[in-house]
KOLVEX-998736 format. One record per residue (C-alpha): residue number from 1; chain; x, y, z. Coordinates in steps of 0.001 Angstrom, whole numbers, plus 500000, padded with zeros to 6 digits. Layout:
BEGIN
ATOM zami domi     c1     c2     c3
ATOM  NUM    A      X      Y      Z
...
//
This chain:
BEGIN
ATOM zami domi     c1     c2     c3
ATOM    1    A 947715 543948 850760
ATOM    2    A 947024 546698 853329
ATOM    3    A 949057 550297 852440
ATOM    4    A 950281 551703 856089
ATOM    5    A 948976 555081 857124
ATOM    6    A 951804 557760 856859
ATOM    7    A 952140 557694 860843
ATOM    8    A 952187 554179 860575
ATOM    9    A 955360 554406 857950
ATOM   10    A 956901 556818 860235
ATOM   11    A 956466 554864 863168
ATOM   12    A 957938 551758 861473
ATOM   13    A 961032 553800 860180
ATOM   14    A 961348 555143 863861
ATOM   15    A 961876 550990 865333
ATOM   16    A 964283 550476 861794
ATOM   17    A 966381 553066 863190
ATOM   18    A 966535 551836 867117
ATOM   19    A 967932 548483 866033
ATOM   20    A 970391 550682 863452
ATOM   21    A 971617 552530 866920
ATOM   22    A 972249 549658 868610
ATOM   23    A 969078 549143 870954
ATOM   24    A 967338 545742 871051
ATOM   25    A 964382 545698 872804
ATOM   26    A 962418 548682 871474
ATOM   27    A 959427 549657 872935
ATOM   28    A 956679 550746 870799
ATOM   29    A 954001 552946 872223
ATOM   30    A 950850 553582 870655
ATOM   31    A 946792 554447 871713
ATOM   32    A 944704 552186 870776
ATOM   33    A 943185 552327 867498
ATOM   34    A 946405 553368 865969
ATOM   35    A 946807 549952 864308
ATOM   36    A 949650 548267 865725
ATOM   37    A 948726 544844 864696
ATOM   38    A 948760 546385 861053
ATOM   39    A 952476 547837 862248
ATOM   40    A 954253 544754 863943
ATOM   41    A 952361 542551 860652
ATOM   42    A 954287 544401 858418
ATOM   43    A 957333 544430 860356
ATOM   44    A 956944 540658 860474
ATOM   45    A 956214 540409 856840
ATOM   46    A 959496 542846 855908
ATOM   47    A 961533 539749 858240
ATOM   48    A 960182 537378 856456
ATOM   49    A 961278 538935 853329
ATOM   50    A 964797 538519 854122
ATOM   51    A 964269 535029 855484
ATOM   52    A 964468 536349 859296
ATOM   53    A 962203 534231 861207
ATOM   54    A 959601 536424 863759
ATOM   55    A 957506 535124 866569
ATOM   56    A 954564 537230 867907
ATOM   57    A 953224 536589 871244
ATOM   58    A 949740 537005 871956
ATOM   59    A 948160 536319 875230
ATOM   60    A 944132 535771 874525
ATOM   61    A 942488 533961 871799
ATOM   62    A 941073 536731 870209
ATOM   63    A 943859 538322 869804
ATOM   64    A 945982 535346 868677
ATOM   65    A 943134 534830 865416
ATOM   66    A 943170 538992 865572
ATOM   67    A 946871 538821 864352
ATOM   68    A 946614 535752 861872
ATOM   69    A 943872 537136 860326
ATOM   70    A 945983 540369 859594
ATOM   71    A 949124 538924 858446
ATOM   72    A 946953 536667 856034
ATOM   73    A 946094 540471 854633
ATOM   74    A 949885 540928 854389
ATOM   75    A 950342 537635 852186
ATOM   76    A 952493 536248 855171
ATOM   77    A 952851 532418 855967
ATOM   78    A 952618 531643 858957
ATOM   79    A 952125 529074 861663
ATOM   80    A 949729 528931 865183
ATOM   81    A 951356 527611 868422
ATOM   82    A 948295 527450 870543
ATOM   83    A 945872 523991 871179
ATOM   84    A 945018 521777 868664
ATOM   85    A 947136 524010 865942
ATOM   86    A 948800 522044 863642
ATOM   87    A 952544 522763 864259
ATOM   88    A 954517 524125 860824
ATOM   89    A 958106 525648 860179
ATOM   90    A 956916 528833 858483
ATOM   91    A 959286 531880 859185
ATOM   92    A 956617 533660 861150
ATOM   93    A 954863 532203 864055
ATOM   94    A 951737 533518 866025
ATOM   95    A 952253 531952 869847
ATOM   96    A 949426 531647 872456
ATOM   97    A 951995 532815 875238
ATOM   98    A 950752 530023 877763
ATOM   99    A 951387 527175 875050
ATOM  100    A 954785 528002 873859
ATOM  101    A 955542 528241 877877
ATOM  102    A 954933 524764 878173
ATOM  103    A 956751 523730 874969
ATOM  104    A 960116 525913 875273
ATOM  105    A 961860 522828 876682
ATOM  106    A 961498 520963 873079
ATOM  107    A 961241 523710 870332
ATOM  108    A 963784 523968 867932
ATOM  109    A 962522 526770 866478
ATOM  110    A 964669 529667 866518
ATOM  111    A 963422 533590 866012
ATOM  112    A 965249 536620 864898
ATOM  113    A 962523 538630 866396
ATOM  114    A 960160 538297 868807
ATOM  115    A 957170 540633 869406
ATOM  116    A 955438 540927 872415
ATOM  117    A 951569 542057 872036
ATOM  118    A 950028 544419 875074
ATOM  119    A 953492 544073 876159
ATOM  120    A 952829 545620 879375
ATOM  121    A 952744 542094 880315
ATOM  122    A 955939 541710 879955
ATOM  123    A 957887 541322 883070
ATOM  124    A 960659 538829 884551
ATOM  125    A 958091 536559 886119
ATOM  126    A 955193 536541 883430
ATOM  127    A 954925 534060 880910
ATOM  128    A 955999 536733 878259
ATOM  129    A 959052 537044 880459
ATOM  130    A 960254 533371 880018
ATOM  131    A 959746 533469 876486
ATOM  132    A 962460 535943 876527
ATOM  133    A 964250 535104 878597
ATOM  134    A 964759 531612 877040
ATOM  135    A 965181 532962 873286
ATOM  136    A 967568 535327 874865
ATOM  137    A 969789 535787 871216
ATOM  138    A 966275 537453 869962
ATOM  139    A 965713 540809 868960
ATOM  140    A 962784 542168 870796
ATOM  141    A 959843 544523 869533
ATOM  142    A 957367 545268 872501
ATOM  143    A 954236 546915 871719
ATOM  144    A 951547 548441 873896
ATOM  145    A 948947 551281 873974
ATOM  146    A 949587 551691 877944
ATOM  147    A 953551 551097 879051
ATOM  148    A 951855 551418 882851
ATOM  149    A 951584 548746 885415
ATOM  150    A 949207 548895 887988
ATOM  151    A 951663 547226 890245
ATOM  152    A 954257 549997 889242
ATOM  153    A 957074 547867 887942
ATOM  154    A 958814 550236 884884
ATOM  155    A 959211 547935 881979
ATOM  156    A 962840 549081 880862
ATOM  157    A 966247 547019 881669
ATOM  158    A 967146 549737 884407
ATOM  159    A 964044 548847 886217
ATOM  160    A 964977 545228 885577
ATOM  161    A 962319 544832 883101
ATOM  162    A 963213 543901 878740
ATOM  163    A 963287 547349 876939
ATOM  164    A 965557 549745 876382
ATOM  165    A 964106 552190 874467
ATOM  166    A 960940 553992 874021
ATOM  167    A 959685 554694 870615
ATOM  168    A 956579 556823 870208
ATOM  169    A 953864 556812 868162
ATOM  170    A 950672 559911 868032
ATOM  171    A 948831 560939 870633
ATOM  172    A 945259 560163 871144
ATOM  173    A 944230 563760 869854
ATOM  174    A 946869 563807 867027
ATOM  175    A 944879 560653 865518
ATOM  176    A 941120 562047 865982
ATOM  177    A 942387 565302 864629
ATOM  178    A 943681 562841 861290
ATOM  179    A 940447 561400 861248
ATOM  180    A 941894 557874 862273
ATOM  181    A 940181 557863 865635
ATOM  182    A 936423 558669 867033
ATOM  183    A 936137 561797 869125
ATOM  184    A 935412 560751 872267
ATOM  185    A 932748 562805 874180
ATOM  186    A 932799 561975 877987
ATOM  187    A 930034 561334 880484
ATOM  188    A 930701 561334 883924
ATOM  189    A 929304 562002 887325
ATOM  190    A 929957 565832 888759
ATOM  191    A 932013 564178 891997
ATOM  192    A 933963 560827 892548
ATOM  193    A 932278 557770 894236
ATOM  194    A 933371 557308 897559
ATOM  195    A 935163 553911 897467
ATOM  196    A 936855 555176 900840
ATOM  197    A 935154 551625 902507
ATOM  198    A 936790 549296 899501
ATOM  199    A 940494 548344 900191
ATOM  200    A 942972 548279 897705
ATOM  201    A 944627 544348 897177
ATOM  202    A 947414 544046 894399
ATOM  203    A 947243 547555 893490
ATOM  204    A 943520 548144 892879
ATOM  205    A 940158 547974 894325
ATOM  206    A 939196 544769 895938
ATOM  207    A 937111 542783 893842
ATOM  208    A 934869 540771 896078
ATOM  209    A 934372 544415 897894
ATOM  210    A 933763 546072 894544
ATOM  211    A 931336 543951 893197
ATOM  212    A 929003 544012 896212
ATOM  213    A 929289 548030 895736
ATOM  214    A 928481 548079 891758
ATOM  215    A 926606 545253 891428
ATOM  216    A 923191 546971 892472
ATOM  217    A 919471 546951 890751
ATOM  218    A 919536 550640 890979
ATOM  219    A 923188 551258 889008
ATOM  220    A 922234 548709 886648
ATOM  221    A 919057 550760 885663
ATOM  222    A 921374 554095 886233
ATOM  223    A 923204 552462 883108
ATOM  224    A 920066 551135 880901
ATOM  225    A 918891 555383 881689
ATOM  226    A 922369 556670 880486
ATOM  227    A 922722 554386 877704
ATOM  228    A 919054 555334 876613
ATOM  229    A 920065 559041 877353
ATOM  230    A 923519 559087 875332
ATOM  231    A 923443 556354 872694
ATOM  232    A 920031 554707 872266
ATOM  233    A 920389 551725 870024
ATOM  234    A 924487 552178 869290
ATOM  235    A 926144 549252 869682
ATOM  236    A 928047 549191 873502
ATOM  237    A 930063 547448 875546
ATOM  238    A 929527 547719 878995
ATOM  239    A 932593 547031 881665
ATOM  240    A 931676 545133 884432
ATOM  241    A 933456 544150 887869
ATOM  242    A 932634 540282 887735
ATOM  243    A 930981 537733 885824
ATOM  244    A 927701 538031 888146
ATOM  245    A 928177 541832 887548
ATOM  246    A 928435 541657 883849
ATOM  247    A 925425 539322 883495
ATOM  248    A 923021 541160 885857
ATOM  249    A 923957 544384 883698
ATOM  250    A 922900 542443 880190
ATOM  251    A 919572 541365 882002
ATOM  252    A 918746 545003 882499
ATOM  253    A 919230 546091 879665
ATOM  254    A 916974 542605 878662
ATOM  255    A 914358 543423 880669
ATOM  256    A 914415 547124 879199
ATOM  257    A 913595 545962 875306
ATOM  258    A 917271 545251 874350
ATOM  259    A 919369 542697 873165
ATOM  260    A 921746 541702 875344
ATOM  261    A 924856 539126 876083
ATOM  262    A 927817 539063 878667
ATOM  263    A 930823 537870 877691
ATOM  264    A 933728 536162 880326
ATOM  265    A 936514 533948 880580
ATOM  266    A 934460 530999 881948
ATOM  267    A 932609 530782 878006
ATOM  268    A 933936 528555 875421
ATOM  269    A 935875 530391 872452
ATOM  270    A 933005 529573 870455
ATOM  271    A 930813 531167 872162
ATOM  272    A 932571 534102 873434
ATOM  273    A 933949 534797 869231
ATOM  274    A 929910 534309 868617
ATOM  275    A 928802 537168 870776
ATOM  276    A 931511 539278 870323
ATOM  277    A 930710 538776 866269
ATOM  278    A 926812 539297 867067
ATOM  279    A 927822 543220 868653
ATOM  280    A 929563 543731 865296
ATOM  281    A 926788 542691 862997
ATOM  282    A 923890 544114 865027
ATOM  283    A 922200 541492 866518
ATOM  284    A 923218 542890 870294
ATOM  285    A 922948 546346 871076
ATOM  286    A 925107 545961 874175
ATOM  287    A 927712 543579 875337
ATOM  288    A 928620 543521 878846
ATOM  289    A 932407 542081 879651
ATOM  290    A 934083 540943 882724
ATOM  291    A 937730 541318 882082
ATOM  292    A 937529 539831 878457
ATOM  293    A 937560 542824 875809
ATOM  294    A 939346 545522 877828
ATOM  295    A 942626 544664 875538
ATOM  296    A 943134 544617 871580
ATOM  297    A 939367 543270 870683
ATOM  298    A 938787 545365 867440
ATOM  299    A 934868 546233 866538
ATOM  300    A 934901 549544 864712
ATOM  301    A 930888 549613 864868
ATOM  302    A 931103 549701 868273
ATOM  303    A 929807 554108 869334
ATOM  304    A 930347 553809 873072
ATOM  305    A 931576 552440 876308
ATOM  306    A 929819 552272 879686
ATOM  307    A 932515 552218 882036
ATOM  308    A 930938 550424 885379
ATOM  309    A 933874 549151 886982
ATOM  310    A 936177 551659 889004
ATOM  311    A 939837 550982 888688
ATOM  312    A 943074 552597 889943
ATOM  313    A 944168 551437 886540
ATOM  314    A 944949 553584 884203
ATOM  315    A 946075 551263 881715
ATOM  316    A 942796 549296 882051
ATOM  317    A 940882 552572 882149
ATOM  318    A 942318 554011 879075
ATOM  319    A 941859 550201 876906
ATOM  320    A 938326 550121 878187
ATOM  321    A 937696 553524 876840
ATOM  322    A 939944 552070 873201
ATOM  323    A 937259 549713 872693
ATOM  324    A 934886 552758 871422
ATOM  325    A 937546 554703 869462
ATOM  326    A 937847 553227 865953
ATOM  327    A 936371 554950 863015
ATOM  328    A 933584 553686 861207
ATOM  329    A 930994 555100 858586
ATOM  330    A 928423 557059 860479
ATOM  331    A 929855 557420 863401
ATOM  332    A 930573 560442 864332
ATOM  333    A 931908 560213 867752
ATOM  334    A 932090 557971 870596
ATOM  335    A 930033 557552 873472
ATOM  336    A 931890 557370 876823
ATOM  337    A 929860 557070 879919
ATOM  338    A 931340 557043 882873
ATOM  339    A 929551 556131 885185
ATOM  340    A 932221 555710 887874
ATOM  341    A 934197 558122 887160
ATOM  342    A 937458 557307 885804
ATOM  343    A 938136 559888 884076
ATOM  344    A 937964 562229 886827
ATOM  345    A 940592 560043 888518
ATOM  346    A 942751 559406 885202
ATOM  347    A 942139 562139 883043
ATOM  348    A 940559 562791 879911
ATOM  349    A 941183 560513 876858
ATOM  350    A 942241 563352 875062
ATOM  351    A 945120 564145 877266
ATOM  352    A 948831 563594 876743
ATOM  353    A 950808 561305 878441
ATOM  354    A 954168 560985 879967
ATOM  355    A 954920 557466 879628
ATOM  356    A 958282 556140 880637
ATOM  357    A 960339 552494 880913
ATOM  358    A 960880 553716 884441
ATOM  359    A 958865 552313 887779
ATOM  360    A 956262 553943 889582
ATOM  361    A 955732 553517 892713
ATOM  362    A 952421 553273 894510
ATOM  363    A 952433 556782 896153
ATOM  364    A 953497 558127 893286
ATOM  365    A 951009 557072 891090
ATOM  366    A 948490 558158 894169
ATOM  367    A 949811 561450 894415
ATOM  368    A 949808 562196 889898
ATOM  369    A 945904 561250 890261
ATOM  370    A 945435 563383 893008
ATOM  371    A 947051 566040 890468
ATOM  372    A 943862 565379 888207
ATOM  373    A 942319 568912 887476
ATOM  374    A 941932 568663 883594
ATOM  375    A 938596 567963 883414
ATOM  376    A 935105 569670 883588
ATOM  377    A 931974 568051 884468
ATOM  378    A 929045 570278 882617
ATOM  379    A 926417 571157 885672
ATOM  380    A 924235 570894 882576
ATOM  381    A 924718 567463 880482
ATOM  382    A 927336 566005 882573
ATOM  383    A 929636 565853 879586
ATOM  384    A 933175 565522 881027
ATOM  385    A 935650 567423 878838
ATOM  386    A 939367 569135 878927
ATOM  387    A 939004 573002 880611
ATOM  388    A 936996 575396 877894
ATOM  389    A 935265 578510 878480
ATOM  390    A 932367 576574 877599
ATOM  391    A 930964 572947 877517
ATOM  392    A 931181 571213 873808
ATOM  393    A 928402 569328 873974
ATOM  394    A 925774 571853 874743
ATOM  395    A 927350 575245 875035
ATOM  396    A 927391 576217 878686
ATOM  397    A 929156 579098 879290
ATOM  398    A 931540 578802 882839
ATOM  399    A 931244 581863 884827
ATOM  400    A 934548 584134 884053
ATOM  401    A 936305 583469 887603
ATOM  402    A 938172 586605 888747
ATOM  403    A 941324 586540 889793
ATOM  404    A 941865 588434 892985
ATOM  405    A 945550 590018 893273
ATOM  406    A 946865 590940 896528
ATOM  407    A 948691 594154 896437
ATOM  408    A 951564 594558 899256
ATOM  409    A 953996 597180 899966
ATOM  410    A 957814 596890 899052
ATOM  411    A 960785 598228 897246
ATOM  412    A 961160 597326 893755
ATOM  413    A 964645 596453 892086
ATOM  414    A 965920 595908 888246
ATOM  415    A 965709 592343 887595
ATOM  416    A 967537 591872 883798
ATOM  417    A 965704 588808 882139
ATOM  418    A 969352 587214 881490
ATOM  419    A 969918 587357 885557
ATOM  420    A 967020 585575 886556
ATOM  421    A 967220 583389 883740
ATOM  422    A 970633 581988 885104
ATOM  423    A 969685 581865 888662
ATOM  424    A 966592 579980 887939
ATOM  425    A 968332 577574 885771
ATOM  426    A 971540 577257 888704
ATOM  427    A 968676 576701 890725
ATOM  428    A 967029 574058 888843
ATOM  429    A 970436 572192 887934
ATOM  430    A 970818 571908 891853
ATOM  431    A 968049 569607 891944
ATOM  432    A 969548 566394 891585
ATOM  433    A 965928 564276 892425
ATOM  434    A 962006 563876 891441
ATOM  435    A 961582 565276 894965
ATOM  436    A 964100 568446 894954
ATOM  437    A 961979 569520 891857
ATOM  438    A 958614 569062 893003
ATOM  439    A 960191 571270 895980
ATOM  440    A 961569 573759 893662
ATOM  441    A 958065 573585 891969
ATOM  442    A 956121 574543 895072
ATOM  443    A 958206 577240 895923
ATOM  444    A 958191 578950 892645
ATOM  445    A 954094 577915 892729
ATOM  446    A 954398 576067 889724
ATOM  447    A 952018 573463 888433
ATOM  448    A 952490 570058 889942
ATOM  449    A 953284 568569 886551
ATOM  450    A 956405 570829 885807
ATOM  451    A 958457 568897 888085
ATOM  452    A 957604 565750 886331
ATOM  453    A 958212 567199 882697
ATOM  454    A 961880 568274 884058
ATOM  455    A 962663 565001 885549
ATOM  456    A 961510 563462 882332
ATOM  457    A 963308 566002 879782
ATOM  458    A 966257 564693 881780
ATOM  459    A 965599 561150 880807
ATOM  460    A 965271 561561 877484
ATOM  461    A 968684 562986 877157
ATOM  462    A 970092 559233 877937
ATOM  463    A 967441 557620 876284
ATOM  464    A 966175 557324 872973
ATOM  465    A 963043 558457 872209
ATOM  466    A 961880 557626 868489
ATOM  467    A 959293 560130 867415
ATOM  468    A 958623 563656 866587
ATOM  469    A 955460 562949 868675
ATOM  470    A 957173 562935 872139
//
């Protein structure tokens, strides 16, 4: 029987007491690493106690024997809707989202609760979306590391999405500071790659376009040099933009003494569970993926990440960088290198986010990574970290910049603080958009994120939010 973490307790309290207000479609945000399988297991396991029947969709193989394997650890029953499965009337049942589409029209099988895995899937047109749609009665229990689309569509009922609440779980930081996540030091080149000839299709870089860019003799041995550099010999997996990519990668690092595999979707399950078991028990020292482990795939041993795919992403960005974060004996960090700079387009891992249930458009999302200016690239070790007077990795001291103050004539006047207080505030209740308060924001030379932490504050007053941890 697996004992919760005390976040994990908290965090499962926090969704008892959005269905005890009313909502029914909680969403559950947590980074990954933070166990959520573990969470919506014992959820599932508490239903089943009380003869409440619970369906969990999953939307990969790996993840599907991910979850049975853990609610076996919870002493749960339960059945596997997915090929070849033998069907069974347990109270808990672990769905392969692209069977149970093609069965809804003859099951007879009921839930009280359905929980959507990675549900940032979960949209009116995706299969999760018709599973929902058809068991409309259903409570609902999304639950996702990344609550982001890349095509922008929010995931709440407003934005004519499923959820209806928000409930949060620790940040990224919070968890490494607990000891229940890796620290993860950063690698990344000093400027961005210019991708300015590489069109964007569907919300991200082109991937015919792409490929042709990263898939190069002279970046693959740029990431057999860093991996040699950073991490020599700690199990990896590298991120790749296509299956060609991903295999040309794993011959380099052949060629250069190590042992290799790629892993896509074109392999048999066999196979692909094979390899991805081989990384865990040390036969490989690097696994390179094309769009296969990016999402839920758990191997603690696993001490870094070579991220070779750019992405406008940062869902995918920040679940690439996941795969690296679990704890394990030994390791005392985790390797990110970044060889295409993400992070210098998404941010640090380390940083907090403002998720919301709300949509985003495209020039929106543009114009927050354009905001990017948390993190440092060392001149030094090219460690990519949050500001410091210094780089944590090898102790660089950043030249003290001096701030040059204009001085200009003009008469001075009393200003009491509870004056300008209630003009600022009259001012900022005037605002009554996103775009009045990045105005307001410019004029008053704030920081580009105030705006955005306003308009959000606002939010939460009308929605829920179901953590300390906000």
């Amino acid at each position: 029987m697996i004992q919760l973490r005390p976040y994990q307790a908290e965090i499962a309290a926090a969704v008892r007491r959005a269905y005890r207000q009313g909502y029914l479609a909680p969403l559950l945000v947590a980074p990954c690493g933070a166990g959520k399988t573990v969470l919506f297991s014992f959820i599932a396991s508490q239903a089943a106690a009380k003869a409440n029947r619970t369906l969990i969709l999953v939307h990969r193989q790996e993840l599907l024997s991910q979850t049975s394997a853990t609610l076996s650890r919870f002493d749960v029953e339960h059945g596997i809707i997915a090929p070849g499965a033998e069907e069974t009337d347990d109270l808990v049942q672990v769905a392969s989202v692209q069977t149970l589409v093609r069965r809804l029209g003859r099951m007879e099988w009921q839930p009280s609760l359905i929980v959507a895995d990675e549900a940032h899937h979960v949209t009116q047109e995706t299969g999760h979306g018709k599973v929902l749609a058809h068991f409309a009665d259903a409570k609902v229990l999304g639950v996702t590391a990344t609550p982001e689309r890349l095509d922008g569509k929010g995931l709440g009922i407003q934005a004519g999405g499923f959820f209806d609440a928000l409930v949060m779980g620790p940040s990224v930081a919070a968890l490494v500071e607990q000891g229940y996540l890796s620290r993860p030091v950063v690698y990344a080149p000093k400027t961005q790659l210019d991708l300015s000839g590489i069109r964007t299709l569907g919300g991200d870089y082109e991937k015919g376009a792409l490929a042709a860019a990263m898939d190069r003799p002279a970046i693959h041995g740029d990431a057999v040099k860093h991996y040699r550099q950073y991490c020599d010999g700690a199990p990896a997996i590298a991120f790749c933009v296509s299956v060609a990519h991903a295999e040309h990668v794993a011959e380099a690092f052949r060629q250069a003494g190590f042992q290799a595999a790629s892993i896509d979707g074109s392999l048999d399950d066999k196979t692909r569970r094979q390899r991805i078991e081989d990384l865990g028990a040390g036969k490989l020292h690097v696994l390179t993926s094309c769009e296969i482990i990016s999402e839920g795939t758990d191997i603690p041993v696993v001490g870094a990440a070579l991220l070779l795919r750019p992405t406008q992403s940062l869902s995918l960005a920040l679940q690439q960088i996941g795969r690296a974060l679990r704890p394990y004996p030994g390791k005392e960090h985790a390797v990110i290198i970044d060889a295409v700079g993400n992070v210098l387009r998404h941010g640090h891992p380390l940083e907090d986010r403002q998720w919301s249930l709300d949509s985003k458009p495209r020039r929106q999302r543009k114009a927050e990574d354009k905001d990017k200016t948390t993190v440092k690239v060392c001149p030094h070790c090219e460690c990519a970290h949050q500001p410091a007077p210094a780089c944590p990795s090898c102790g660089h001291e950043y030249p003290h910049q001096a701030r040059h103050i204009e001085q200009v004539d003009g008469s001075l006047v009393e200003i009491k603080p509870d004056d300008r207080r209630l003009q600022a505030k009259r001012e900022q209740a005037a605002c009554k958009t996103l775009d009045d308060l990045r105005e307001l924001a410019a004029a008053r030379g704030y920081k580009p994120g105030w705006a955005n932490a306003v308009w959000n504050h606002r939010q939460d007053k009308t929605r829920w939010q179901g953590s300390r941890w906000r």
